[in-house]
C-alpha positions in Angstrom: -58.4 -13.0 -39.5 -58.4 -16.6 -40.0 -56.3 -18.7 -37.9 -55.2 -22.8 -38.7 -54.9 -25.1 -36.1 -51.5 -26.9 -36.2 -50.0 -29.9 -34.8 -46.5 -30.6 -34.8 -45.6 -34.2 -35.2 -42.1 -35.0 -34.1 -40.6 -37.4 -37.0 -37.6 -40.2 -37.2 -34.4 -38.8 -36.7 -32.8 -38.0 -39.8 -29.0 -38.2 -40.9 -27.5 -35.1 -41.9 -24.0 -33.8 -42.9 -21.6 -35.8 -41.7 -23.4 -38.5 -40.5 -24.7 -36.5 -37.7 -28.1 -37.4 -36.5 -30.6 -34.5 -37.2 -34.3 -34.1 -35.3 -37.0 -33.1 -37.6 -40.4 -32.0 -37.1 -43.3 -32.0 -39.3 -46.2 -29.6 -39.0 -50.0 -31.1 -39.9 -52.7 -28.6 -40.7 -55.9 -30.5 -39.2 -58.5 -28.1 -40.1 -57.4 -27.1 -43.5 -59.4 -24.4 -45.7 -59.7 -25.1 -49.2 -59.0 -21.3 -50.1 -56.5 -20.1 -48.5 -53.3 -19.7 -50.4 -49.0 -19.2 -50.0 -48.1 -16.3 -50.4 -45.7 -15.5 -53.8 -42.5 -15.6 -51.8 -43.4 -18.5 -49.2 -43.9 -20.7 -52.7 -40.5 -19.8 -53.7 -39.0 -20.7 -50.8 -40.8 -24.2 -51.1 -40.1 -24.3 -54.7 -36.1 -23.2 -54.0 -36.3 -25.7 -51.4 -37.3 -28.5 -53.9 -35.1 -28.2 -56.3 -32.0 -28.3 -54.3 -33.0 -31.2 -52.4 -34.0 -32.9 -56.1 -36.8 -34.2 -55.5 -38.6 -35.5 -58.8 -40.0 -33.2 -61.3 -43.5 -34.3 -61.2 -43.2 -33.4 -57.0 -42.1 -30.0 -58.6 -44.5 -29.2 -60.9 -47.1 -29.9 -58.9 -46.0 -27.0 -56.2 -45.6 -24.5 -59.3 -48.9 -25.2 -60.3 -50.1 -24.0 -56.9 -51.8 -20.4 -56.9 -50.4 -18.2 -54.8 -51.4 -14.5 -54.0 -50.0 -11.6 -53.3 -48.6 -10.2 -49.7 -50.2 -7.0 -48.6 -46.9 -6.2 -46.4 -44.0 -5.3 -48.7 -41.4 -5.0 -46.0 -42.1 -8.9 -45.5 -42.0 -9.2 -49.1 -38.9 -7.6 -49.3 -37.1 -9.6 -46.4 -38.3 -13.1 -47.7 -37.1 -12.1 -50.9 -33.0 -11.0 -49.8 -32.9 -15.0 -48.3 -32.1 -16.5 -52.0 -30.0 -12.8 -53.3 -28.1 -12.9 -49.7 -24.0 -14.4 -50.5 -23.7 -18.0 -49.3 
């Protein structure tokens, strides 16, 4: 198994709903490998993710033309999945 290290790098505070402040943090892969990929339903969520917040369709397209691969555990699969079918 191949592990990543990461670094979490805590960002400006943001403003959310409301005005309220929010506390963000962004994660930094520092020792990146050039083949691993997302899996099909992590991209979605990115992609999902994108498009709601509308960011610009060059931004987009770039993350659909990422490859992703295919996850060996269906129940994940399945559970990732119900996040965008669940009622809101």
């Amino acid at each position: 198994m191949v592990t990543a290290e990461i670094r979490a790098i805590p960002c400006a505070e943001l403003e959310g709903i409301e005005s309220n402040p929010l506390n963000a943090t962004t994660y930094i892969a520092t020792r990146k490998q050039p083949d691993l990929r997302p899996y099909h339903w992590y991209k979605n969520h990115v992609l999902t993710g994108a498009r709601q917040a509308k960011l610009p369709v060059e931004y987009i397209a770039a993350i659909e033309s990422a490859k992703s691969i295919d996850d060996p555990k269906q129940d994940r699969v399945a559970r990732e999945s119900q996040i965008w079918m669940a009622p809101r």
